[in-house]
C-alpha positions in Angstrom: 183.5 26.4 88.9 183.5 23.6 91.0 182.8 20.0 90.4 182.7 18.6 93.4 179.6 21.3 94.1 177.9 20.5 91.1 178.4 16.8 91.7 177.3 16.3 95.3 174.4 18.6 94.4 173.5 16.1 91.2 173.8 13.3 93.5 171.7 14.5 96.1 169.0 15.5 93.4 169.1 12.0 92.3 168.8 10.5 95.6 165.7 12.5 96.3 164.3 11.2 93.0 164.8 7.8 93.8 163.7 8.0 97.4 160.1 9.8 96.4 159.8 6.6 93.4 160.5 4.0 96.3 157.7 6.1 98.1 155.6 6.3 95.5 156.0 2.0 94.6 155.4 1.6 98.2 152.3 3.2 98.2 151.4 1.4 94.8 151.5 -1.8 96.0 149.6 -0.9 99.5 146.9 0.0 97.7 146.5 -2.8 95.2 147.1 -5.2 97.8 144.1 -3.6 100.0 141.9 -3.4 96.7 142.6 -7.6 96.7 141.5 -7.9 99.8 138.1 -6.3 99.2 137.5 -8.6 96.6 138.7 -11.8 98.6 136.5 -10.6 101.4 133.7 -11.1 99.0 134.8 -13.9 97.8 135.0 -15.8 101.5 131.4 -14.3 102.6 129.7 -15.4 99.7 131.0 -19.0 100.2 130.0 -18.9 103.7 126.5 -17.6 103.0 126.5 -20.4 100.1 127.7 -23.2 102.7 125.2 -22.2 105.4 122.5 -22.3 102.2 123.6 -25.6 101.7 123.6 -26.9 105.5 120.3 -25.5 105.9 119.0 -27.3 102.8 120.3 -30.7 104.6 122.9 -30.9 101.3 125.9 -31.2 103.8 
């Protein structure tokens, strides 16, 4: 048989495999960083509505 077949073929097996868990990470950390940003979002409009209660209430 020949080794050089079974070789390339391993290594082209294996380079699939580590492109689809690049893929995968990619898409990971996409969607972690976009859940973050909901919560930040949040975060900045309820210290704006908190800030405008304040200004309104002659506090700053």
């Amino acid at each position: 048989m020949n080794y050089e077949w079974i070789i390339s073929v391993g290594l082209a097996a294996t380079l699939i495999v580590v492109i689809l868990v690049l893929v995968a990470i990619i898409i990971y950390q996409r969607w972690r960083i976009g859940d973050q940003n909901v919560f930040i979002e949040r975060f900045i409009r309820q210290n704006e509505e908190l800030r405008q209660k304040l200004k309104n209430a002659g506090i700053i």
